[in-house]
N, C-alpha and C positions, 0 to 999 in steps of 0.2 A: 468599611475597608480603609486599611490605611492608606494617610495622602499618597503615600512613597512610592505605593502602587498605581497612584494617579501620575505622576512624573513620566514625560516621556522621556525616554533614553538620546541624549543626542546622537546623533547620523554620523554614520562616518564621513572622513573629506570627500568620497567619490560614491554617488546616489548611482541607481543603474540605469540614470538617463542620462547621464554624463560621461560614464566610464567608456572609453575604447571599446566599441564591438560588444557591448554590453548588453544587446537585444540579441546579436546573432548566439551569443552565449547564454542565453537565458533559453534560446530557443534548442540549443543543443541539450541542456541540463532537462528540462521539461522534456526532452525523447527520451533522454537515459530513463529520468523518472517515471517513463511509461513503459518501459521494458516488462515490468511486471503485469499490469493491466490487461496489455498486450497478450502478452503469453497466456493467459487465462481464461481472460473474455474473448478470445478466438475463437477457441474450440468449444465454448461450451453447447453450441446450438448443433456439434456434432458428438456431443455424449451418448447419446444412445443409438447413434452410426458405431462407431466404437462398438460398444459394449457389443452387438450384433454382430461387428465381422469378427471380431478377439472372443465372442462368445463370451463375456464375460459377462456380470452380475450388477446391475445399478452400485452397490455400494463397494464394489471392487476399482468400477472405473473413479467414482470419488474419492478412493483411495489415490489416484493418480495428484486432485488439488491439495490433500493434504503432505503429499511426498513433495510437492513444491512448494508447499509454505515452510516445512521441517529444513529445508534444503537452503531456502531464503535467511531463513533465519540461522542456523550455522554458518555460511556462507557469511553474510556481515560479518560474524565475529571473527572470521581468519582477516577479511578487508581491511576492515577498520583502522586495526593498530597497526597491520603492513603498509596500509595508507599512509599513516602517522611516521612511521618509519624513512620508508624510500620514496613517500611523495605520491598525488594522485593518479599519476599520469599511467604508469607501469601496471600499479596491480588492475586497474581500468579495464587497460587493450588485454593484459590474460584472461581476464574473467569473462569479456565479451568474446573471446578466441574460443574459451570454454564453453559458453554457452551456445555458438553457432553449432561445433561439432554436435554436443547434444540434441541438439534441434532436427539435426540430419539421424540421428540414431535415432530417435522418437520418429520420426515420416517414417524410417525403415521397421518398425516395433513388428513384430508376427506373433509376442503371448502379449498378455497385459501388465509380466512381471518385467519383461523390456522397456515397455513404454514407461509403467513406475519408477523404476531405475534410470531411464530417461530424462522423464521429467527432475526427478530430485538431481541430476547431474546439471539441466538445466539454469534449476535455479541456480544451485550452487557457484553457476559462471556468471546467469542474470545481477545477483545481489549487490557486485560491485559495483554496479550501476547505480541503484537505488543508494547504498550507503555512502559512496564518494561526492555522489553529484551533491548529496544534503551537505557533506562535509568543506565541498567545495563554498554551497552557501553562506554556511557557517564560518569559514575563511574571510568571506569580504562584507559579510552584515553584522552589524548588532541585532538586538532584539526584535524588534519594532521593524526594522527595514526587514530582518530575516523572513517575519510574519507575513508582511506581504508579496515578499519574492517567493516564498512557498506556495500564497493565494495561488499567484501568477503561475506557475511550474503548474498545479492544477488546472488550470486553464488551456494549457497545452495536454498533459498526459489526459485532461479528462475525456479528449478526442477519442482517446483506446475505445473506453468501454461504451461510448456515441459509437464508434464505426466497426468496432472491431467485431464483434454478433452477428452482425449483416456482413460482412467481408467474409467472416465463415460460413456463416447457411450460402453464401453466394458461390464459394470454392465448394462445401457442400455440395449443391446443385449442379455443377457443371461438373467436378471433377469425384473427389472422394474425401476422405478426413486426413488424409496425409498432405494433402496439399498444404494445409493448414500449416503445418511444421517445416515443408519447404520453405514458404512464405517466411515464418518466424527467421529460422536459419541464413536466410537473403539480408533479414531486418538486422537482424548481429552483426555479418559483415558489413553490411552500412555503417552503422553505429560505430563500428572496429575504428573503421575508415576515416569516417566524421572528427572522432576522438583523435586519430593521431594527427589529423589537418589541421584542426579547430582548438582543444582544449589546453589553455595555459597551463601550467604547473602554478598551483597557488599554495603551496603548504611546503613550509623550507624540510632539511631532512635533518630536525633537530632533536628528535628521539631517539631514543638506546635501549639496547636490556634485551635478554632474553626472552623464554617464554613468561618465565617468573618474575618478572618485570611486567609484562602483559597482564599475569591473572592477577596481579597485585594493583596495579592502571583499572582492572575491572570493577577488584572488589571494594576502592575507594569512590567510585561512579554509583557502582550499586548503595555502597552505602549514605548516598544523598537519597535521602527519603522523600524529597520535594521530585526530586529526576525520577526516583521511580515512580511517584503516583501520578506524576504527569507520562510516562512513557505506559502504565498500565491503562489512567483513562482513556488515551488514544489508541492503546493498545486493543482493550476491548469493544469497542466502538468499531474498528475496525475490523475484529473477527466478527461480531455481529453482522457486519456486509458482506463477510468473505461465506459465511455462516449460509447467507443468501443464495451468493455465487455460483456454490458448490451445490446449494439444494432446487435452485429455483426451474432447471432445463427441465428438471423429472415432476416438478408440484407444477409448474404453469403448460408445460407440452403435455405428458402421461395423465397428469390427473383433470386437470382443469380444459385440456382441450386445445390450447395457443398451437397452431403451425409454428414453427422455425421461426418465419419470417416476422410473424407477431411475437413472437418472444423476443425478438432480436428488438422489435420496437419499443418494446414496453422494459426492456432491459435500456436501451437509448435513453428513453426518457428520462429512469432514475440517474443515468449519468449526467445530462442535463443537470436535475436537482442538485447536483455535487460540484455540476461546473460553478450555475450561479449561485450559490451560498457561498462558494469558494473565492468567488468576484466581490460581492456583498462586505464581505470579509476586510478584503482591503479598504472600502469605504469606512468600516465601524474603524478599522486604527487608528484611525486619524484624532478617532476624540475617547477611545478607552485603548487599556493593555491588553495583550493577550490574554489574562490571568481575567479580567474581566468577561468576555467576550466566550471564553469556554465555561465558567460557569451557564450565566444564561442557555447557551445552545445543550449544555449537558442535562437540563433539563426537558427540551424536548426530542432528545435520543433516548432518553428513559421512558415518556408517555408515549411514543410511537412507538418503541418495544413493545409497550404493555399491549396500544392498541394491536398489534399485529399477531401476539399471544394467544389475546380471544378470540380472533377470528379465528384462527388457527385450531382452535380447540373445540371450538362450536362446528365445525365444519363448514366452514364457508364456503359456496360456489361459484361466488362473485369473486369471477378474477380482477377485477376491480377494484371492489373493498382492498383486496389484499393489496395491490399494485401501489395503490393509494398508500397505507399506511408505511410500505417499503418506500418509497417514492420519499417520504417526507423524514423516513429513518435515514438513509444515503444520505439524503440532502444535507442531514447536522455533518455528516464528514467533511463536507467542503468547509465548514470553519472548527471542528474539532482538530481534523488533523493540522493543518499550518501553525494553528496557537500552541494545541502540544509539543508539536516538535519544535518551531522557535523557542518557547520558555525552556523545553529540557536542554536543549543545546547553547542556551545563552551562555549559564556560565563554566563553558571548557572553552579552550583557546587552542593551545596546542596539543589536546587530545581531544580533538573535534571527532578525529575518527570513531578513536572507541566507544567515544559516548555516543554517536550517529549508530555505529556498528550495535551496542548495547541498547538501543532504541528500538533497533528496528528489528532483531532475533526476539527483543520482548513481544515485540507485533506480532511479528510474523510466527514465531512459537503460538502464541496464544491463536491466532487463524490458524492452525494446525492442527489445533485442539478444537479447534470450531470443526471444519471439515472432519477430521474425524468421528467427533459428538454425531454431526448430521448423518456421515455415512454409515454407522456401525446401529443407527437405528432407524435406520431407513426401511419405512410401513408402508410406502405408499399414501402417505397421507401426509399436509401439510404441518403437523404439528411436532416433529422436530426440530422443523424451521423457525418456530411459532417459539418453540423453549427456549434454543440457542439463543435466539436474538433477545430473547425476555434477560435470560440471565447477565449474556453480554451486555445490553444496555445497562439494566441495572448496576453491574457493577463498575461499567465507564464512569456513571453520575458518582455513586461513592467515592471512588479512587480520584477522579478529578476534581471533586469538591475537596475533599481531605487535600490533595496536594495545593491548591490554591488557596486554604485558608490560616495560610500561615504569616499571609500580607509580605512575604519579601520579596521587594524588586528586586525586575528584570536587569541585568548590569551583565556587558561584556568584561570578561578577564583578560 
């Protein structure tokens, strides 16, 4: 590898242990950045609460996760460049304003085409979250610092999918599955709240142009070949977990046996594995690049694909084996995703938005397509979960290998 790629990038004048309020802001960014987790990993240990009172069909209610990823990811791309525009602060509080109302429409759902429509409204207001807070990142780090203030934001968000299982089978239990979406609903207005108390404006309002200015802003993003196979590697990598997500309530409870309560643990866990590789993370920057650091892990998201594959295809009835090889699949996200997204956002500046926004509909599109895949072949049996994630892994390691072996360093613009 080239030295160039050994080079660390100098730090900007102000580290995030020095800057003003720079913890309590890390800790705001790291909530937004759990907005999504959140919303996701709540409800799923009430999937098939759902599906029984809505009368609806296993692969209808996971039609619900894929109308939130589709939602997600459309959602960035109105953000992004409105971000870039009028600044973070604004399109922020609408989108969190939008995503509360939704929340409340979803607790209130009576068919399952409500709650669909729900959900996809959700995201739609959730995403400003996820795509600003990155862009906020990307306003005050370079590469290398970006990398591990992304670890860091995992560290916080990774709490969701730790608590979030158990806070539902627990509203579950006591109350009903709507609770679930009050609760979310409560969390937006906080967040609303939090944001207009707390969040600086960090992005001047030095863009212009119309829409045609925007898709012309896209299609020079997209046309960085290096930004896309790094926003594909982590893109798939990421639908393989979402791939999980959406499959794992009805393969670990319906087939395999797990109560609620033990799914919710064994769903913990793997979040666990995504915390610490995600801490880990910050430790390897100190003496390699991102660009290094996701190779190595990209290859063991592809062998734990694989493993998970044959289980899956053999029949496995050891919830264990399977848990096992999920457990160690998750676990590469906690250093897949911070390395891809610092390297792809390294070099935009003053279009942090749309390249963050353009990041993350590539995700989240592609976990769209994962949920979907999973639901529209849903057998009752583990191995559409066992494909997706084969495929997805496999093509993380390509797309992420090809993007990092071009040897150019990481450099702020």
């Amino acid at each position: 590898m080239s030295s160039a790629l050994l080079e660390r990038p100098t730090s900007p004048a102000l580290s995030i242990d020095t800057r003003p309020r720079g913890v309590p802001l890390l800790i705001l960014l790291g909530i937004l950045t759990a907005i999504a987790s959140l919303s996701i990993d709540m409800y799923l240990p009430a999937l098939p609460a759902i599906a029984a009172d809505l009368r609806a069909a296993p692969g209808l209610l996971e039609a619900t996760l894929a109308a939130f990823f589709a939602g997600f990811a459309l959602g960035q791309l109105a953000y992004g460049p409105l971000s870039d525009r009028v600044g973070r602060r604004a399109p922020l509080i609408g989108g969190l304003a939008l995503y509360t109302l939704a929340s409340i429409a979803c607790a209130t759902a009576s068919t399952p085409g409500v709650l669909i429509a729900g959900r996809a409204a959700q995201a739609l207001g959730g995403a400003a979250a996820l795509v600003i807070a990155r862009a906020v990142v990307r306003d005050l780090y370079d590469a290398q610092d970006a990398a591990r203030v992304f670890s860091r934001l995992i560290l916080i968000m990774g709490l969701a999918p730790v608590l979030a299982p158990s806070l539902g089978s627990v509203l579950l239990a006591r109350f009903s599955w709507r609770a679930v979406f009050w609760l979310l609903a409560a969390f937006g207005a906080a967040c609303m709240i939090a944001t207009m108390r707390r969040l600086p404006e960090t992005s001047p309002r030095t863009a212009s142009g119309g829409l045609g200015t925007v898709a012309a802003g896209y299609l020079r993003i997209f046309g960085d070949l290096r930004f896309v196979g790094l926003a594909l590697g982590g893109g798939f990598a990421a639908a393989g977990m979402f791939a999980y997500i959406a499959a794992s309530p009805f393969v670990f409870i319906e087939q395999l046996g797990l109560s609620p309560r033990q799914f919710a643990i064994v769903f913990g866990c793997n979040a666990f594995a995504l915390i610490g590789n995600s801490q880990l993370n910050r430790f390897r920057l100190r003496t390699a690049t991102p660009a290094q650091i996701l190779g190595r892990q990209l290859y063991v998201t592809a062998a734990s694909a694989i493993a998970i594959a044959a289980l899956a295809w053999i029949g496995t009835s050891s919830w264990l084996l399977l848990a096992t090889g999920l457990f160690v699949y998750v676990g590469t996200i906690g250093a897949v995703g911070p390395n891809t997204t610092a390297a792809a956002l390294a070099r935009y500046g003053e279009d942090a938005g749309s390249a963050s926004a353009l990041l993350g509909a590539l995700q989240f599109g592609l976990a769209a397509l994962a949920g979907v895949a999973v639901g529209t072949w849903h057998d009752g049996s583990a191995r559409p979960l066992g494909t997706v994630v084969l495929v997805c892994g496999l093509a993380a390691w390509v797309c992420g290998t090809l993007a990092t072996a071009d040897q150019v360093p990481f450099r702020r613009t």
